[in-house]
C-alpha positions as CSV (number, residue, x, y, z in Angstrom):
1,X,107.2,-50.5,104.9
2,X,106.2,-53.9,103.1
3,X,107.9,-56.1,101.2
4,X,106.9,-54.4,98.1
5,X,107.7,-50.9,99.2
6,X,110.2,-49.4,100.9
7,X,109.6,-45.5,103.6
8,X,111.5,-42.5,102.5
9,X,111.3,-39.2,104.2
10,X,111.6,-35.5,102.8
11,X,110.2,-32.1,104.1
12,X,106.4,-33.0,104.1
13,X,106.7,-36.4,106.1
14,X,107.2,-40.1,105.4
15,X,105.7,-42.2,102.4
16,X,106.2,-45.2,100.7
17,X,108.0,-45.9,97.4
18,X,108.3,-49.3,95.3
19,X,111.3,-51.3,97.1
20,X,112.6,-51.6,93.1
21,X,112.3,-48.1,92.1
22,X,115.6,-46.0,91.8
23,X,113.8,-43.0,92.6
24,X,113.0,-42.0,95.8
25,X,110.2,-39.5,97.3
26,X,110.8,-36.6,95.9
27,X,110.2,-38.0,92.6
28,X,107.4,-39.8,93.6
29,X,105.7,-36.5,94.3
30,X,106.6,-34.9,91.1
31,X,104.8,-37.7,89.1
32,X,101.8,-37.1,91.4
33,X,101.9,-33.0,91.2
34,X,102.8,-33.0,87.6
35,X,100.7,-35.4,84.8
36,X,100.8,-32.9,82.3
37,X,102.0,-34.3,79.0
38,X,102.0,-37.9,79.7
39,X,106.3,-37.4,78.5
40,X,108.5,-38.5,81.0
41,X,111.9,-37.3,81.0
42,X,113.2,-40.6,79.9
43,X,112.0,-39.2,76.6
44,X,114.5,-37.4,75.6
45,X,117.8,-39.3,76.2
46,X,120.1,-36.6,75.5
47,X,119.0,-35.1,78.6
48,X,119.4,-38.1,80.5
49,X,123.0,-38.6,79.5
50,X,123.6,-34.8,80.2
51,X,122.4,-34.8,83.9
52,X,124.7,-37.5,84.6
53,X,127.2,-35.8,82.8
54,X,127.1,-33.1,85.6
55,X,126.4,-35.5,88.2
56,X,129.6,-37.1,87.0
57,X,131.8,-33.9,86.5
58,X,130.3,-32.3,90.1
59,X,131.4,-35.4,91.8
60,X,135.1,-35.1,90.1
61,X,135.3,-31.5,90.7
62,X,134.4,-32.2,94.9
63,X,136.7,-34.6,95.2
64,X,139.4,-33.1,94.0
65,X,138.7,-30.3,96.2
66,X,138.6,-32.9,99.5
67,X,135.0,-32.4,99.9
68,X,133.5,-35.7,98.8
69,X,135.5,-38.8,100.4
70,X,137.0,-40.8,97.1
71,X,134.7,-44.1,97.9
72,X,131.9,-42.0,97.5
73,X,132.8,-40.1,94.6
74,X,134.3,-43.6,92.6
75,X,130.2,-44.8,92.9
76,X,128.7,-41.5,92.1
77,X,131.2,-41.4,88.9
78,X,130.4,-45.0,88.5
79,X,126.5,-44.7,88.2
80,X,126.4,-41.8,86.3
81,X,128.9,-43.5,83.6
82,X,126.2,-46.7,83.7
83,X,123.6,-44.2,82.7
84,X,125.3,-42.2,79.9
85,X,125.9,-46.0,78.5
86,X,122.1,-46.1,78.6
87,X,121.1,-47.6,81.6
88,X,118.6,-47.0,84.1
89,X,116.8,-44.2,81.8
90,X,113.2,-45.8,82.8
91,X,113.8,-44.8,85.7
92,X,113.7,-41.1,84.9
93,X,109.5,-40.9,85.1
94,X,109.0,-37.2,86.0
95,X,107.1,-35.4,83.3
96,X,108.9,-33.6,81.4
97,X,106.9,-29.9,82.2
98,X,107.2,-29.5,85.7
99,X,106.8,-26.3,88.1
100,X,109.9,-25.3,90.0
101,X,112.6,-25.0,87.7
102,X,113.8,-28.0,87.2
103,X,114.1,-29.2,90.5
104,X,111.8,-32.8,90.2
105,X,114.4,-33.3,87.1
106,X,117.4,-32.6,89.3
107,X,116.0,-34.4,92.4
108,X,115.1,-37.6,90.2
109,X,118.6,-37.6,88.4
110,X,120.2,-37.4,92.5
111,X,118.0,-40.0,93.4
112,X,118.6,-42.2,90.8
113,X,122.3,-42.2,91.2
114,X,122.4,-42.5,94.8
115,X,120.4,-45.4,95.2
116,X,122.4,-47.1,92.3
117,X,125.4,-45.6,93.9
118,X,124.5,-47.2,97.4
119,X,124.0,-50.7,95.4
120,X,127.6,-50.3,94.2
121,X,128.8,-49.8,98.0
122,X,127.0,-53.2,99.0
123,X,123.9,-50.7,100.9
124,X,120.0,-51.3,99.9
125,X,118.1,-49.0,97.8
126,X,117.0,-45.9,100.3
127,X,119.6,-46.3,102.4
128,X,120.9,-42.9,102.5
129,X,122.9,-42.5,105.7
130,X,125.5,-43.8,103.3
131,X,125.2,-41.8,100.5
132,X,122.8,-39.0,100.6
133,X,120.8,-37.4,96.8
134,X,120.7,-34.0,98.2
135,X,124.2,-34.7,100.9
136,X,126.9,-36.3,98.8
137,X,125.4,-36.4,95.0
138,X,123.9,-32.6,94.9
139,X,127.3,-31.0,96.5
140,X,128.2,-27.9,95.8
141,X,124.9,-27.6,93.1
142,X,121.6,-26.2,93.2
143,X,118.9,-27.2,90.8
144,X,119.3,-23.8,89.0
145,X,123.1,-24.0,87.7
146,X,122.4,-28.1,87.5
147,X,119.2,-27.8,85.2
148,X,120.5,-25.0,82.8
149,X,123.5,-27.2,82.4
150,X,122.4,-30.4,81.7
151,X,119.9,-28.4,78.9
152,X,122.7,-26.6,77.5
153,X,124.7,-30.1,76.6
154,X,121.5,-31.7,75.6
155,X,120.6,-29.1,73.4
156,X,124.4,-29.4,72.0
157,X,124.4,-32.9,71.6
158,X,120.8,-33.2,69.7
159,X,122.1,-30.3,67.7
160,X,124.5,-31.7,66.3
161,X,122.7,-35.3,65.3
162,X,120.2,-32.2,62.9
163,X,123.4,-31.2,61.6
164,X,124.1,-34.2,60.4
165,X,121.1,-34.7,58.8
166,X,120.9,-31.0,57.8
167,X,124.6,-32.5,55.8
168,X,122.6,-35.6,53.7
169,X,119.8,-33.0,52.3
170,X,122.0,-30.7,51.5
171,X,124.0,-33.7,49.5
172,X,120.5,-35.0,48.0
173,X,120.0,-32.0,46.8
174,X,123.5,-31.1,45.5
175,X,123.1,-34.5,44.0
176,X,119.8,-33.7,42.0
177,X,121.6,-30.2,40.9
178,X,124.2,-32.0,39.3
179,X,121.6,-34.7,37.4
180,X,119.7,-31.7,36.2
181,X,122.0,-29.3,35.5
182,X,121.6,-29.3,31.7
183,X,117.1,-29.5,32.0
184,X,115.9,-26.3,30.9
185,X,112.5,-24.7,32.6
186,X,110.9,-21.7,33.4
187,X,111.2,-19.6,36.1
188,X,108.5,-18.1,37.9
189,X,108.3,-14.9,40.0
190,X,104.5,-14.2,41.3
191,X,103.5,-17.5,39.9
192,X,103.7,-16.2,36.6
193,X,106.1,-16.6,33.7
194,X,109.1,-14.9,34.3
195,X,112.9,-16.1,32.1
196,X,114.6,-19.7,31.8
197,X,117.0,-21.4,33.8
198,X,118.0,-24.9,34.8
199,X,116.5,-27.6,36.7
200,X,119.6,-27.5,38.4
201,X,120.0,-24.4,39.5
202,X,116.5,-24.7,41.3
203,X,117.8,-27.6,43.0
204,X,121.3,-26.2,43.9
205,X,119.2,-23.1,45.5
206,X,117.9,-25.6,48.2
207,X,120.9,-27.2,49.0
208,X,122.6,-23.1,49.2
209,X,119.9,-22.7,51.1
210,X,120.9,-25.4,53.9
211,X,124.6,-25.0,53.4
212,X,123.8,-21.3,54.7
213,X,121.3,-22.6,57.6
214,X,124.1,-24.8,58.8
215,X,126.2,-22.2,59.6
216,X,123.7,-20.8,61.5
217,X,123.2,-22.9,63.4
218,X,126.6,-23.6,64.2
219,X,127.2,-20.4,65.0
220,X,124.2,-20.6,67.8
221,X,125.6,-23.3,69.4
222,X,128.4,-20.6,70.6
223,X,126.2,-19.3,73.4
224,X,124.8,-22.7,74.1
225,X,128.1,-24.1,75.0
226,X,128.4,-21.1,78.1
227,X,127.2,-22.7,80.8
228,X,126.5,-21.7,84.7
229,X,127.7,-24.5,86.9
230,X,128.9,-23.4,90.2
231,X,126.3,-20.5,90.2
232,X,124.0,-22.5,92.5
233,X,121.1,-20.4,93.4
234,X,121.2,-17.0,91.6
235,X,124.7,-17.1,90.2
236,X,126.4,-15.6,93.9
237,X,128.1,-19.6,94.0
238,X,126.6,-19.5,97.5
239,X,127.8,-23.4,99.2
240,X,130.2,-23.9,96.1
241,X,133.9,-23.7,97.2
242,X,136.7,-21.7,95.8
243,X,137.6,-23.3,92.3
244,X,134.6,-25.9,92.2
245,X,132.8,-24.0,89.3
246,X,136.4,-24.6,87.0
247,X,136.6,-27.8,88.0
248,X,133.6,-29.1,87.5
249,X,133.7,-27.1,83.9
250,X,136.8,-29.2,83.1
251,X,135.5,-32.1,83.9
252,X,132.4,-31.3,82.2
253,X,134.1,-30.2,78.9
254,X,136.3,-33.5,79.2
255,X,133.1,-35.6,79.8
256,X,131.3,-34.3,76.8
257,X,133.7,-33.6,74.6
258,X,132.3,-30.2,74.6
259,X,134.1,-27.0,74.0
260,X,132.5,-25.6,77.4
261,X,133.4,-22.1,79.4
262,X,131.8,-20.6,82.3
263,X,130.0,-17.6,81.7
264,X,131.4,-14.1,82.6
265,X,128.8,-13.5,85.0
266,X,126.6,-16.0,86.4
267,X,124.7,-13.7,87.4
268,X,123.2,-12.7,84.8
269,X,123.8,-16.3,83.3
270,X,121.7,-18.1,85.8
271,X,118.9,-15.5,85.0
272,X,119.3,-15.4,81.0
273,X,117.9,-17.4,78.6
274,X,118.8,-16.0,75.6
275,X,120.6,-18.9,74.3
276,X,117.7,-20.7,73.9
277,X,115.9,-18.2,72.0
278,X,118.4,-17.4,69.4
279,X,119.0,-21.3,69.0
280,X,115.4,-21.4,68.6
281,X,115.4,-18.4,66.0
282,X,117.8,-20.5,64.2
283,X,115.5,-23.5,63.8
284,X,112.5,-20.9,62.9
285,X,114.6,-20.0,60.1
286,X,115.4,-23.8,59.2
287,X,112.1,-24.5,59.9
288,X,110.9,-21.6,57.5
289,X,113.1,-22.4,54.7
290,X,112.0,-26.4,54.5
291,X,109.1,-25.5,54.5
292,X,109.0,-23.1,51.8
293,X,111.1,-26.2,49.9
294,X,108.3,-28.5,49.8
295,X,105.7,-25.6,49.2
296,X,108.0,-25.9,46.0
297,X,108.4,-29.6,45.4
298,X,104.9,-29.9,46.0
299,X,103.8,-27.2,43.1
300,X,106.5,-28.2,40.9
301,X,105.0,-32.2,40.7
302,X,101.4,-30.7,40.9
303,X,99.3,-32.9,38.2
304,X,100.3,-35.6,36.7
305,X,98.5,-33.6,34.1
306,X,96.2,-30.7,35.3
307,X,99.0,-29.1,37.2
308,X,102.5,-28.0,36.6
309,X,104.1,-31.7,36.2
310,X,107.7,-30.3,35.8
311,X,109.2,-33.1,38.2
312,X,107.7,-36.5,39.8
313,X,108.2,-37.4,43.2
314,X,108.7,-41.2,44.0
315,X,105.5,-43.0,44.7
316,X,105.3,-44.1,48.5
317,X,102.2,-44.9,49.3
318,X,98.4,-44.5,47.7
319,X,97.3,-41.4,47.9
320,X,93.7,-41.6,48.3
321,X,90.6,-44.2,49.4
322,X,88.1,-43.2,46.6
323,X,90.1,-41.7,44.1
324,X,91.7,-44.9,42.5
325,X,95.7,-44.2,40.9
326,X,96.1,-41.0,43.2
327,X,99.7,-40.2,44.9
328,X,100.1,-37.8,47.0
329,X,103.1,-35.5,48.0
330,X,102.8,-37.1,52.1
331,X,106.9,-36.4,52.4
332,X,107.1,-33.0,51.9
333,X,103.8,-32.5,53.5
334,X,105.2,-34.0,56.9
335,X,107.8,-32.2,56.5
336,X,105.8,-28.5,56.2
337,X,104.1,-30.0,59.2
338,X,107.0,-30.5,61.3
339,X,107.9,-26.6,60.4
340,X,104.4,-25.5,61.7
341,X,105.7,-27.3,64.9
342,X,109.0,-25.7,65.0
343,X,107.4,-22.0,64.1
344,X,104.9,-22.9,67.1
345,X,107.5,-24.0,69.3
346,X,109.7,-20.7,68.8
347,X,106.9,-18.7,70.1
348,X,106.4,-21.0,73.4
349,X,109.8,-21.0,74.0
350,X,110.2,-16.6,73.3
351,X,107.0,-16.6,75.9
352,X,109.1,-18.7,78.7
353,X,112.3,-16.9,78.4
354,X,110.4,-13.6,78.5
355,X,108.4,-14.7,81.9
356,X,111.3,-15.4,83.7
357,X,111.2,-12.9,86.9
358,X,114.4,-11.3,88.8
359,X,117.0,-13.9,89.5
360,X,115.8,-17.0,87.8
361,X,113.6,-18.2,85.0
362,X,110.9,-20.8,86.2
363,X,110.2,-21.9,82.7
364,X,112.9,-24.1,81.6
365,X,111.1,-27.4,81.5
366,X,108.5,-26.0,78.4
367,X,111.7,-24.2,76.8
368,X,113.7,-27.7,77.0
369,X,110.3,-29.2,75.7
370,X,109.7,-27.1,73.0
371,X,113.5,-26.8,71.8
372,X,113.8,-30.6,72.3
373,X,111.0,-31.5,70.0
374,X,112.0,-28.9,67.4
375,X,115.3,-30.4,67.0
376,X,114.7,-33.8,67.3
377,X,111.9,-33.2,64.7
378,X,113.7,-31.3,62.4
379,X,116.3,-34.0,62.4
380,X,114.0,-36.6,61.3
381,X,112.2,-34.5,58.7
382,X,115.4,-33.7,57.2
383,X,116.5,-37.6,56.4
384,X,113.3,-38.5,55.7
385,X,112.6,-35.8,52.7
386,X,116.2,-37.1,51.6
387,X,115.9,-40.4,51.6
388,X,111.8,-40.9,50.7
389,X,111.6,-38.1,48.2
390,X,114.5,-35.8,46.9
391,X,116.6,-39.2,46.2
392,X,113.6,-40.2,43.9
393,X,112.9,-37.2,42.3
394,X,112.9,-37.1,38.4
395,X,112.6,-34.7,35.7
396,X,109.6,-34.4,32.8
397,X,112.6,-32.7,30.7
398,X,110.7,-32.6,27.1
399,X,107.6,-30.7,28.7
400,X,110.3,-28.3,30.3
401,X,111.8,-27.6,27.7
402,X,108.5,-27.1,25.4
403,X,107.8,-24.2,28.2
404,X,110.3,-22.8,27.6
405,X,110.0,-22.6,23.9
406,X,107.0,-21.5,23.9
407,X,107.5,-18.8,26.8
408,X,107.1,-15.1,25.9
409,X,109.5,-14.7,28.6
410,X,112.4,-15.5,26.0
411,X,111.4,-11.5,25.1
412,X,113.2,-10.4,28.3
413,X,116.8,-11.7,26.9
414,X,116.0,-8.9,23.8
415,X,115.9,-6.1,26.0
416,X,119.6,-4.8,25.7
417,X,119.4,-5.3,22.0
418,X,116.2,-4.0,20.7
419,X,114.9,-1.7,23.8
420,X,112.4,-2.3,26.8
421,X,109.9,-0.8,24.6
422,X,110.0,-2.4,21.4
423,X,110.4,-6.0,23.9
424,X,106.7,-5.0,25.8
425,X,105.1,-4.5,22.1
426,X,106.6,-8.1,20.7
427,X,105.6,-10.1,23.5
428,X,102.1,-8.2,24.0
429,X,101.5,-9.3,20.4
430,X,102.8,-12.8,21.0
431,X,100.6,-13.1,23.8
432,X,97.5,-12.0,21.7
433,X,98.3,-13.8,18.5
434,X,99.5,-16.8,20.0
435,X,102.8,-15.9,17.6
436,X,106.1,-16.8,18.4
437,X,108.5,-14.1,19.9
438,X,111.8,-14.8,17.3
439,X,109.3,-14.7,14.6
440,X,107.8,-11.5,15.4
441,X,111.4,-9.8,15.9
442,X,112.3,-10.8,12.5
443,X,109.6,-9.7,10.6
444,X,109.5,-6.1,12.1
445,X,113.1,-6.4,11.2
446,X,114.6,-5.8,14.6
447,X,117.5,-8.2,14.7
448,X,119.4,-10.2,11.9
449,X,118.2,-13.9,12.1
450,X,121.6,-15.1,13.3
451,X,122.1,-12.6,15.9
452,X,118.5,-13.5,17.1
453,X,119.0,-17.6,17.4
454,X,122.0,-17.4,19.2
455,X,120.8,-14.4,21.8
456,X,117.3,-16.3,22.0
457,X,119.0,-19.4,22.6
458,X,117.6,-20.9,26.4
459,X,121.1,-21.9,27.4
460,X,122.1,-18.8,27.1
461,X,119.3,-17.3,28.8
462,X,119.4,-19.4,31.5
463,X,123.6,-19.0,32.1
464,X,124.1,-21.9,31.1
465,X,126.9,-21.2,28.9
466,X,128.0,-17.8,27.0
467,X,126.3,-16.7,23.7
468,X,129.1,-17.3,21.6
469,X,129.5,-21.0,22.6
């Protein structure tokens, strides 16, 4: 030991750890075994705050039970509060994929606390005959109902920041469906001409679409709130007393503000990671469904003039370093990116949960990865395509409406009046000729001309308003 350094001990011998670290050896050797992604754990502060949410409720739930003496437990609670208020996270440094299940996470998150624990009761950093990691701060736990957890309630709690943000596009785009609710267009089916509608119906489609992928995803977050605290090992509760795994779920559920229950078997629950891949399904679908949005946006403000031009998106930046006066659609474009992310991530995470083998599933750390980033990404994709693009969005309304004027597919309202048949002749002659589809009714003296302007009329057509209006 040196002045710089400080000699910790665990089940392969002695070695020295920086006299100012918080962690201790085991966590040493994590960062040595595992330099995988270059992401420490500290990434992802939701995690952070949820291990020591545990910590915290596991310390509770022991000494109520009289097996942690109420000095030690006021420290424990103590650190672990200082944490959830955001301190100490740099000192969270394992990578965030690890081998074994968790347990560098879990033994970095005990050491942490009982060295900042052992400050609080006047000891020096390592000094564990006072306050043990694995003795006094890992009571009644094991890395596999600790880990699952902790992932569970950070999974919750990103959650339900991409709700949030899920809630502002939604309102941009309910916003935009109001502006435009009176622009005629085309629709398209197949890319090709099929009968009239509103602006604003296109637009309220997208934000039906994320009012319905809400709800999804609140439902998933059902099964992510069952948690397996007090299973230890492989769900038998081995080393956890009678009533520990309640306890510490109240406390839990009191800490987070969570509406957390144990699961019916832990068992099965300490095994099963099914949660994580239906909440993952969930974000595919998001994922899926933004992206086909911007697939849209993107078409829809093709041009200025070569493409469809039917709405502008707001200029953010040039588009282009030799093509002077170009904009390019970059929001939307991030944003199908981040769903190519998302879609990958679904399939890492299905892979993990389907390796997992007999009592446990190894493979946490990628599916806490993987779900982590799709969330978090998600979130920021979604305020950023409100704020830098839908908000900015306008209409070319006279060239829509000129599309629509012009569109054969006006012959589609005739076909309850004059027949399919007589409709497919008209607008194969309008197409050839170039003629116009009321003028071609009239002179083969199909309809009456005022019956004809007010079924042909595009508000109509589009449901706007009823025919006799």
């Amino acid at each position: 030991m040196t002045a710089a350094t400080r000699s910790e001990h665990d089940l392969l011998g002695d070695r020295e750890v920086p006299a100012d670290a918080y962690w201790g050896v085991h966590t040493l050797r994590a960062t040595e075994n595992f330099p995988i992604t270059g992401t420490p754990i500290s990434a992802y502060p939701h995690l952070i705050d949820a291990l020591a949410a545990v910590k915290e409720a596991a310390a509770l739930a022991n000494e109520e039970l009289g097996l942690l003496e109420p000095a030690k437990a006021a420290v424990i609670v103590a650190a672990c509060q200082e944490i959830r208020g955001g301190k100490l996270h740099d000192q969270f440094v394992v990578d965030v994929i690890q081998g074994g299940a968790g347990t560098s996470t879990n033994m970095n998150a005990n050491e942490v606390i009982a060295n900042r624990a052992l400050e609080l009761l006047g000891h020096a950093r390592g000094e564990y005959r006072h306050l043990h990691p694995n003795e006094d701060v890992n009571l009644g736990q094991s890395t596999n109902d600790v880990y699952p957890t902790a992932v569970r309630i950070a999974t919750a709690s990103a959650v339900r920041g991409l709700l949030e943000a899920m809630a502002v596009l939604q309102a941009a785009f309910a916003r935009k469906a109001a502006e435009f609710h009176d622009v005629l267009k085309m629709g398209r089916t197949q890319l090709q001409d099929a009968v009239p509608m509103t602006l604003g119906q296109e637009f309220s489609a997208f934000a039906v679409m994320l009012d319905e992928d809400r709800s999804r995803l609140a439902e998933a977050l059902g099964l992510i709130h069952e948690i397996n605290l007090g299973a230890t090992a492989i769900g038998t509760g081995l080393n956890a007393p009678a009533g520990y795994a309640e306890s510490a779920r109240r406390h839990l559920a009191d800490i987070t503000g969570l509406p957390l229950v144990t699961a019916a078997d832990l068992v099965e629950a300490t095994q099963d990671c099914g949660a994580f891949v239906q909440m993952s399904g969930v974000l595919k679908r998001i994922a899926v469904k933004l992206s086909k949005t911007c697939n849209d946006l993107r078409l829809l403000s093709s041009g200025p003039r070569a493409g469809l031009g039917e709405i502008n998106l707001p200029p953010v930046q040039a588009g282009s370093s030799i093509m002077p006066g170009k904009v390019n659609p970059v929001i939307p474009e991030v944003v199908n990116q981040v769903a190519f992310e998302v879609i990958g991530n679904d399939i890492t995470i299905t892979m993990a949960a389907e390796a997992g083998q007999l009592q446990l599933n190894a493979f946490e750390p990628v599916i806490l990865h993987s779900l982590s980033k799709s969330v978090i990404h998600l979130r920021a994709a979604c305020l950023t395509l409100a704020e830098r693009c839908v908000a900015g969005i306008t209409a070319n309304t006279e060239k829509l409406r000129a599309t629509v004027e012009n569109s054969i597919g006006l012959v589609t309202a005739l076909n309850p009046h004059i027949g399919y048949t007589a409709a497919t002749d008209i607008a194969k002659e309008a197409l050839a000729t170039g003629r116009g589809v009321a003028e071609l009714v009239l002179e083969r003296g199909l309809l009456p001309a005022e019956r004809l302007t007010a079924l042909l009329r595009p508000e109509v057509i589009a449901g706007a308003r009823a025919a006799g209006a």
